[in-house]
DRENDRENDREN-429413 format. One line per field, with one value per residue (C-alpha): residue in one letter; x, z, y. Coordinates in steps of 0.5 Angstrom, whole numbers, plus 2048, in hexadecimal, padded with zeros to 3 digits. Each point is the difference from the previous one (the first is absolute). Layout:
N
residu = c(a, ...)
u = c(X, ...)
w = c(Z, ...)
v = c(Y, ...)
END
This chain:
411
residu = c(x, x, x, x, x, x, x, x, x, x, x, x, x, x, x, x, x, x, x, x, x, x, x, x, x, x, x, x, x, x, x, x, x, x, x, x, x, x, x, x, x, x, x, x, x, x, x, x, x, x, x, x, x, x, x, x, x, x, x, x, x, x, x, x, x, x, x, x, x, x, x, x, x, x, x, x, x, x, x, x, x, x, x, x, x, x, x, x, x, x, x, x, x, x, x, x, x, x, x, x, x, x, x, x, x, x, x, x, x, x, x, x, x, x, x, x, x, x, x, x, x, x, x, x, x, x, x, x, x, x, x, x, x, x, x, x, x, x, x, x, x, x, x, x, x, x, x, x, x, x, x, x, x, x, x, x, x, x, x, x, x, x, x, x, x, x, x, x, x, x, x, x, x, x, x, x, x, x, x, x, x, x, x, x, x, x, x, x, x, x, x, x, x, x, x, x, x, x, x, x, x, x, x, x, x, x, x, x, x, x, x, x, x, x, x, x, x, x, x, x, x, x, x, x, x, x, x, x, x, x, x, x, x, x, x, x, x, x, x, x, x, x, x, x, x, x, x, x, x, x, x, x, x, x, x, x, x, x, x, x, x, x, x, x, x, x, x, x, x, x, x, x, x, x, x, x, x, x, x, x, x, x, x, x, x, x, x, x, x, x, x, x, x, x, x, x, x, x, x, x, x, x, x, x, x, x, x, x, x, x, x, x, x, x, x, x, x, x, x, x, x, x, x, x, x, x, x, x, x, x, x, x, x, x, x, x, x, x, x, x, x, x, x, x, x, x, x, x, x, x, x, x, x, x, x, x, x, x, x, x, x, x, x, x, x, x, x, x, x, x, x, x, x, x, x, x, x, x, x, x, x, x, x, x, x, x, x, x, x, x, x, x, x, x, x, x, x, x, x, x, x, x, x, x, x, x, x, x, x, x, x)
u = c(7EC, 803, 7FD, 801, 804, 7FC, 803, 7FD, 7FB, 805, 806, 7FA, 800, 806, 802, 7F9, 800, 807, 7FF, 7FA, 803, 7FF, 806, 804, 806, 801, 807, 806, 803, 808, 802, 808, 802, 808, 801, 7FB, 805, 807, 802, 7FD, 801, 802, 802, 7FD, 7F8, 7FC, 7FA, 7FA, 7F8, 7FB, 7F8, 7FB, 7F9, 800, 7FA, 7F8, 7FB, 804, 807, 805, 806, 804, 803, 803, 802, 804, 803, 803, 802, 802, 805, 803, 802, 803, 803, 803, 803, 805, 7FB, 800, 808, 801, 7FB, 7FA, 7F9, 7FD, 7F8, 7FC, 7F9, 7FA, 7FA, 7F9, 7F9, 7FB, 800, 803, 802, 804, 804, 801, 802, 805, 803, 802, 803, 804, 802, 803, 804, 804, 7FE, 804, 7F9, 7F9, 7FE, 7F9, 7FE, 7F8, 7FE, 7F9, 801, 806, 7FD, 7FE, 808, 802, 801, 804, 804, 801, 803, 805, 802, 7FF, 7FD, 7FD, 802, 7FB, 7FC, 7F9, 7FE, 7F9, 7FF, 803, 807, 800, 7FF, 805, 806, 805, 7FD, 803, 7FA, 800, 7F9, 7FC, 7FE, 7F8, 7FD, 805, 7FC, 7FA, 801, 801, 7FA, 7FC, 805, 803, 7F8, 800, 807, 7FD, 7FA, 7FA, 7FC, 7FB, 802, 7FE, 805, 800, 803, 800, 7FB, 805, 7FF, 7FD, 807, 7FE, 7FB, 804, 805, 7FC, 7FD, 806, 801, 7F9, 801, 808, 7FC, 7F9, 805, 803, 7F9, 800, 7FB, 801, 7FB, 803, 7FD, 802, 801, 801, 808, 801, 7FD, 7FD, 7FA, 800, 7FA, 7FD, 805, 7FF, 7F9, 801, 805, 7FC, 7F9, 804, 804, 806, 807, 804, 800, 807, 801, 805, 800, 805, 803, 7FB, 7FA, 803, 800, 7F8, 7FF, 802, 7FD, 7F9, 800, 802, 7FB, 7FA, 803, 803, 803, 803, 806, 802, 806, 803, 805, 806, 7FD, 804, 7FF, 7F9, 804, 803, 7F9, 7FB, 805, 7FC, 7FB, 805, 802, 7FE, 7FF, 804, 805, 803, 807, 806, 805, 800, 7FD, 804, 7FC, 800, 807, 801, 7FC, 804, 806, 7FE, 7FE, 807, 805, 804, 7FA, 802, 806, 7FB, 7FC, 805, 802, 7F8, 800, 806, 7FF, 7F9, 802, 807, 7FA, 7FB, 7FC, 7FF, 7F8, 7FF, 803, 7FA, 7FD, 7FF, 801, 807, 804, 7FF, 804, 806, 801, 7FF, 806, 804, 800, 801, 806, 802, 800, 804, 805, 800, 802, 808, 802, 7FD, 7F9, 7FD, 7F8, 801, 804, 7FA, 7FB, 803, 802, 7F9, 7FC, 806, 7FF, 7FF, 801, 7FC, 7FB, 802, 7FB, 7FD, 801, 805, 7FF, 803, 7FF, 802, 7FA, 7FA, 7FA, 7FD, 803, 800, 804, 7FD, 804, 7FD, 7FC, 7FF, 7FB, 801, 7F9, 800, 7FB, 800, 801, 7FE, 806, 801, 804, 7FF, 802, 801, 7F9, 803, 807, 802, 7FF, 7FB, 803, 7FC, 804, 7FE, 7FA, 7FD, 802, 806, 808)
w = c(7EF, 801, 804, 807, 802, 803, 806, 808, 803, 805, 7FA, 7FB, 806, 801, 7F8, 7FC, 802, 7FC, 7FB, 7FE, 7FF, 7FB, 7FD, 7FA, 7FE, 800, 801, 802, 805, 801, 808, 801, 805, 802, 806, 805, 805, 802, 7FB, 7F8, 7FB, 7FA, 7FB, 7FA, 800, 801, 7FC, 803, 7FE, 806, 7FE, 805, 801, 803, 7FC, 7FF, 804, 804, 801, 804, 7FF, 806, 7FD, 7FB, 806, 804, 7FA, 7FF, 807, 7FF, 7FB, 802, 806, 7FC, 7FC, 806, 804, 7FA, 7FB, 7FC, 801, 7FF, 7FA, 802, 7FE, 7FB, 801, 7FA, 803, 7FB, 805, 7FE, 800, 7FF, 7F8, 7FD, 7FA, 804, 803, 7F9, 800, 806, 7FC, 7FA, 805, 803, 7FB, 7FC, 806, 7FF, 807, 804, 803, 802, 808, 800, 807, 7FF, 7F8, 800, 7F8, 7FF, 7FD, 7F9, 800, 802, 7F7, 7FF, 806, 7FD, 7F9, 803, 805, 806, 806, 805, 807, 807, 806, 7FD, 7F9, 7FB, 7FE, 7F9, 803, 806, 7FC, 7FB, 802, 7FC, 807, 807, 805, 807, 801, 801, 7FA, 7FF, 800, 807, 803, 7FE, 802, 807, 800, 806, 805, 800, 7FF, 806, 804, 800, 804, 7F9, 7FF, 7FD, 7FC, 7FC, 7FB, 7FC, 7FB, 7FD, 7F9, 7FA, 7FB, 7FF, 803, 807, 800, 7FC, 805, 806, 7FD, 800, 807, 802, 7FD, 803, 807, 7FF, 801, 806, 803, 7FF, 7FE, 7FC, 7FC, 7FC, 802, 7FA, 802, 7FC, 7FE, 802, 807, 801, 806, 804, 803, 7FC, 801, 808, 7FF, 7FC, 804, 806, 7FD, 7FE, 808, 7FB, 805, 7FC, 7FA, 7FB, 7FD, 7FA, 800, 7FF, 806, 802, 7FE, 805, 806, 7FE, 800, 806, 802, 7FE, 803, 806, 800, 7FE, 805, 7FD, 805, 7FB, 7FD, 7FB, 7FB, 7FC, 7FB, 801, 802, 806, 800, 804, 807, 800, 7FE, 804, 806, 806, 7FA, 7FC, 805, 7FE, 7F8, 7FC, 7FA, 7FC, 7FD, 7FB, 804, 807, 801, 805, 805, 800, 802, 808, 7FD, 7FA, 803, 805, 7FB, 7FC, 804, 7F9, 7FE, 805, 7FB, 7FB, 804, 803, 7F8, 7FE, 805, 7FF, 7F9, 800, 805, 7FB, 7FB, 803, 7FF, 807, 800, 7FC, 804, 802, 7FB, 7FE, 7F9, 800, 802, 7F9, 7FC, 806, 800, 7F9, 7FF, 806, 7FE, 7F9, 802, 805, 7F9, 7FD, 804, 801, 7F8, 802, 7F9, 7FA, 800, 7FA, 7FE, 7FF, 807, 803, 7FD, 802, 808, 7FF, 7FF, 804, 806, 807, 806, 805, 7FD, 803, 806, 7FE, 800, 7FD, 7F9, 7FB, 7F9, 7FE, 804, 7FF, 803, 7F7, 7FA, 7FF, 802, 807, 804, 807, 804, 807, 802, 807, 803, 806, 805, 802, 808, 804, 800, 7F8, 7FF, 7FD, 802, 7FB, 801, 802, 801, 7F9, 7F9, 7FE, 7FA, 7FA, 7FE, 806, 802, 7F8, 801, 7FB, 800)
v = c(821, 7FA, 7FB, 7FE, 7FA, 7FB, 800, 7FD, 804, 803, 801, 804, 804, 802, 800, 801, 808, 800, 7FA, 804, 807, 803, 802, 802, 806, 807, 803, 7FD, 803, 7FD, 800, 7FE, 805, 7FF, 804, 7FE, 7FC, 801, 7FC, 802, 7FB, 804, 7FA, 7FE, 800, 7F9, 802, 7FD, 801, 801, 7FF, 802, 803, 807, 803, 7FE, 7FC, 7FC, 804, 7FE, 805, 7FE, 7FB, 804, 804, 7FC, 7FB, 809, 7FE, 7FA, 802, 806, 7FD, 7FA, 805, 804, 7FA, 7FD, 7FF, 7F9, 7FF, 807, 802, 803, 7FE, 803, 800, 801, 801, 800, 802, 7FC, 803, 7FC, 7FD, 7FB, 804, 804, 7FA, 7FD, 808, 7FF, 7F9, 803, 806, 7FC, 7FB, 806, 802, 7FA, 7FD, 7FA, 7FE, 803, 800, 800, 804, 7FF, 801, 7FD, 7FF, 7FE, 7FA, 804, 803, 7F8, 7FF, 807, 7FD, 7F9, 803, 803, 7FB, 803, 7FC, 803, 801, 801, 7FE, 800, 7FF, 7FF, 7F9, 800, 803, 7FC, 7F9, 801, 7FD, 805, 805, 800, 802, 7FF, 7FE, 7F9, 7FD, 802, 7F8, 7FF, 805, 7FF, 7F9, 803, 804, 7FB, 7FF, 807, 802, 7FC, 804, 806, 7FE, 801, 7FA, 805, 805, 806, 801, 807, 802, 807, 7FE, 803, 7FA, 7F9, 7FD, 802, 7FB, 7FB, 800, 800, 7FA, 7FC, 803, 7FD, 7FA, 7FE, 803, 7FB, 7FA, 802, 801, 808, 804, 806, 805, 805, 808, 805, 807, 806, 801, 808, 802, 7F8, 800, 7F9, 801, 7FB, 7FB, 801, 7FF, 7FA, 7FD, 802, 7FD, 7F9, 7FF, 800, 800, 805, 805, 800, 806, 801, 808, 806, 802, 806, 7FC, 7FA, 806, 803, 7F8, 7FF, 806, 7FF, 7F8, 802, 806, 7FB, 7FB, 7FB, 7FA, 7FC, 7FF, 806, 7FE, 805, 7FE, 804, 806, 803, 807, 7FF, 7FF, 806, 804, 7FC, 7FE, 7FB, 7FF, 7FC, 7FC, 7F9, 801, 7FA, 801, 7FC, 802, 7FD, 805, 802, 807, 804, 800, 7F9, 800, 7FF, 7F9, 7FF, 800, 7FC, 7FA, 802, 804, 802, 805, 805, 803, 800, 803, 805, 802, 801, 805, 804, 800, 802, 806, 802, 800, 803, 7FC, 7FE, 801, 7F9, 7FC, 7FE, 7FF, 7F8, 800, 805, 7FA, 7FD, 805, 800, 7F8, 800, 805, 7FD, 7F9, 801, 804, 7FA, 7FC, 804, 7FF, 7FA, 7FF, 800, 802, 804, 803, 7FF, 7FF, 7F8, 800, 803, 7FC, 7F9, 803, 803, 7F9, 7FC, 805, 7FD, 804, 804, 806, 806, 801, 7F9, 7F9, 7FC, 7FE, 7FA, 801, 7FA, 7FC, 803, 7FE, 800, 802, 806, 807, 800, 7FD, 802, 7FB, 805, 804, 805, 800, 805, 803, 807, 801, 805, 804, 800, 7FC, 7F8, 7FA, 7F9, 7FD, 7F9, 802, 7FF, 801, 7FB, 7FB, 800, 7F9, 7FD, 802, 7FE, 7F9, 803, 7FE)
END
């Protein structure tokens, strides 16, 4: 198990239940289908490695799912100048022994690179990875991968985050918050203490509420929150413990605010109850999208391609879901890199336009690599707050995405 980055109150929210997954490697699973669209690649393979969690105590196989889609659709429409994406996938379940199994499994195969859709133990395989050059690539990562600077990842570095913590705190409307977190090691409390320490200075008051990690019963941090006249609960959980979470607050009638990190399958399950619970993203959902392309009109054609892949794949029933944009934006962005090196496709091309990148993530903001908010591989500064609407959709709290740098009093 790896330890959560100390990431803001609303980040943790949204990225804890992921950085906190229990992950490691089982099999390998290669995805490269030529023949989706109506023009197959059919050269030579790019062979690229692909990491997530789909198995264990916080599994998250959608976005396994639509980096598949992600893929075959790619690899359907011309490919990457013709040659099509070969996606060695190594599912994760939950050790870090088997993400350290899934390294030497890529690393065998002689990969151009490694996507890490969400492998919450990747930090432990991050050696194995090192030894053989191969940098990783990705829209979330553990703290030992994402400051490392040989690595690409499109998230805001730990520390900017957690320097933001006060005002965003104060953004979605909390000034005192229970936060909980689900209770799988010391590191939970640790994290939550950076978060409580960055929240004090700004004036937020935070108490941490542990609950069980499988089947968790918020009851207690209802109570608590109830009890203290907090203004808000944070909810860092899995997609369907989020949706029996806000289920049980509403049936104890709680008023406050409800944050719960990029858990989005709760609108479609609770319907008129969702409205009015806040998440916080680093990629826009898709019931986000009417908001989204509000803020930045070039979203509707990812959008538009999210759709039409997830359908060709039959994988529609994730496009709801909040984490099943990070194996789709990872694929497809790194795809965009590709076919910007102009010239040969080699691992020591790929590794310097990976740490040079500078462009839009797919389905998220732009990103700029060669400024980052600190030094390291994250090179993120955006977080996406939204609000649930009465009709399921969300809407940008603020009508924009939120800048880590200027909120931290960074550059």
């Amino acid at each position: 198990m790896r330890t959560p980055p100390a990431r803001s109150g609303r980040a943790i929210l949204a990225l804890v239940a992921a950085t906190a997954v229990l992950a490691g490697c089982g099999s390998s699973d290669t995805g490269a289908s030529t023949s989706s669209g109506p023009d197959p690649a059919t050269g030579a393979p790019i062979s690229v490695g692909f990491v997530n969690s789909d198995s264990g105590s916080i599994a998250l196989p959608e976005v396994t799912a639509m980096a598949k889609a992600a893929a075959d659709w790619i690899n359907g429409h011309g490919g990457v100048d013709g040659r099509p994406l070969k996606l060695e996938t190594c599912s994760t379940d939950g050790t870090p022994a088997t993400s350290t199994s899934c390294a030497n499994d890529l690393v065998g195969k002689n990969v151009l690179a490694v996507l890490n859709g969400d492998d919450g133990s990747l930090d432990s395989a991050l050696p194995i990875f090192k030894k053989a050059g191969l940098h990783i690539f990705g829209a979330m990562a553990g703290p030992a991968v994402q400051s490392d600077p040989d690595n690409t990842i499109m998230l805001a570095p730990s520390a900017a985050a957690t320097a933001a913590t006060g005002p965003v705190q104060k953004l979605m409307g909390i000034h005192n918050g229970v936060f909980v977190l689900p209770n799988i090691g010391p590191e939970m409390k640790t994290a939550f203490d950076g978060i409580k320490a960055a929240s004090a200075s700004a004036d937020v008051r935070l108490t941490l509420s542990l609950v069980a990690p499988a089947n968790p019963d918020i009851t207690a941090a209802v109570n608590a929150a109830k009890s203290q006249h907090a203004d808000g609960i944070i909810l860092a959980l899995s997609e369907n413990d989020c949706t029996n979470a806000v289920r049980t607050a509403r049936s104890m009638n709680w008023t406050g605010e409800l944050v719960v990190g990029q858990c989005t399958q709760f609108i479609k399950d609770l319907g008129p109850q969702a409205a009015g619970v806040k998440t916080v993203q680093n990629l826009f959902p898709y019931g986000s999208r009417a908001s989204a392309e509000k803020y930045d009109g070039s979203l509707k054609q990812d959008f538009d391609t999210y759709e039409a892949a997830a359908k060709a794949a039959g994988a529609q029933k994730y496009l709801d879901f909040g984490y099943a944009p990070y194996g789709y934006s990872t694929v497809m962005t790194f795809v965009d890199l590709l076919k910007g090196l102009g010239g040969d496709i080699t691992r020591t091309t790929v590794n310097r336009a990976m740490a040079s990148f500078k462009g839009r993530q797919v389905l998220g903001t732009p990103q700029d690599c060669t400024a980052k908010l600190m030094p390291g591989g994250a090179c993120g500064r955006d977080l996406i707050a939204l609000e649930t609407q009465a009709d399921g959709s969300q809407t940008l709290v603020g009508g924009k995405p939120l800048d880590l740098g200027t909120i931290a009093g960074g550059k």
